[in-house]
C-alpha positions in Angstrom: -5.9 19.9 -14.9 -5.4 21.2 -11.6 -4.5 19.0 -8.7 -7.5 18.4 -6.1 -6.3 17.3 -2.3 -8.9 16.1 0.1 -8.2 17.6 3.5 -9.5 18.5 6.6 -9.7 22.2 7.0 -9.5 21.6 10.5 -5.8 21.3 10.7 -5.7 24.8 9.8 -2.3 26.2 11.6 -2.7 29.2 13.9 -0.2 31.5 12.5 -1.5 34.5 10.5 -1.2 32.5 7.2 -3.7 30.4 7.9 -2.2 26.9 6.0 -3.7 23.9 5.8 -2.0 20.4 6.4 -1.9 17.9 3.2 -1.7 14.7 4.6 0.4 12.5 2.2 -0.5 9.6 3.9 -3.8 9.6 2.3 -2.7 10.9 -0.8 1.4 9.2 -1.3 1.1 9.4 -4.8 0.2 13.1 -4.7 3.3 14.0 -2.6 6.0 13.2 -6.0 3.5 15.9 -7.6 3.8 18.7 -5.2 6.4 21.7 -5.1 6.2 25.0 -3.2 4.3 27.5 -5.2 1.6 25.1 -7.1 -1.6 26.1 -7.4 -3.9 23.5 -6.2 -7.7 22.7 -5.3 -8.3 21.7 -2.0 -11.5 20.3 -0.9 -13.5 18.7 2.0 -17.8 17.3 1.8 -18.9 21.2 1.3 -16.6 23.4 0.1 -13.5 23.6 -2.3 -10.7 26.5 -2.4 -7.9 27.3 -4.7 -4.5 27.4 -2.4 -0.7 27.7 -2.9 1.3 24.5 -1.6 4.5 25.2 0.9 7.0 23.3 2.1 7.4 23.7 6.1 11.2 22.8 5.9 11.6 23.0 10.0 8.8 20.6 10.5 8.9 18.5 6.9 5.1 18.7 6.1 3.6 20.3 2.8 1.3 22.8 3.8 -1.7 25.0 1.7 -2.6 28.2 1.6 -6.4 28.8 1.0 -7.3 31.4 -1.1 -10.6 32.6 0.6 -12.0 34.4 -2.7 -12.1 30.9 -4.6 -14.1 29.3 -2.0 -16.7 27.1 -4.0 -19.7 25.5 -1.8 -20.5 22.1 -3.1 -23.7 20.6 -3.4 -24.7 18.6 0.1 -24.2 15.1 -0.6 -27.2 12.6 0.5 -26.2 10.1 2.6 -27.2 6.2 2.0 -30.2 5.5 3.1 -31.4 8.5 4.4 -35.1 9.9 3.1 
């Protein structure tokens, strides 16, 4: 089964790759599970992506890759309470 991360897409770096941040301070037990070059599903409330996980060795954070094609819209959540 493929690894799913929650993050926010808007930590998207501004260099051409495009990464995204994986906060393992949300997620510690993820970080044991990560290596450069995994394949893993990253998701936020409406949308998921397939990405490649990287290691940014000059700034220790593990970063992702979206994979633009894979994007996935998921179905709008309803909120609590709301008619």
């Amino acid at each position: 089964m493929a690894v799913r991360l929650y993050v926010d897409f808007n930590t998207m770096t501004t260099d051409p790759k495009e990464r995204v941040s994986i906060n393992t301070h949300i997620q510690p037990a993820l970080a044991k599970d990560l290596r450069p070059g995994l394949i893993v599903t990253l998701y936020d409330e409406e949308m998921e992506v397939d990405a490649l996980v990287e290691f940014d060795e000059q700034d220790q954070v593990w970063l992702a890759q979206p994979h633009w094609w894979t994007r996935r819209d998921l179905p709008l959540q309803e909120k609590s309470g709301s008619h």
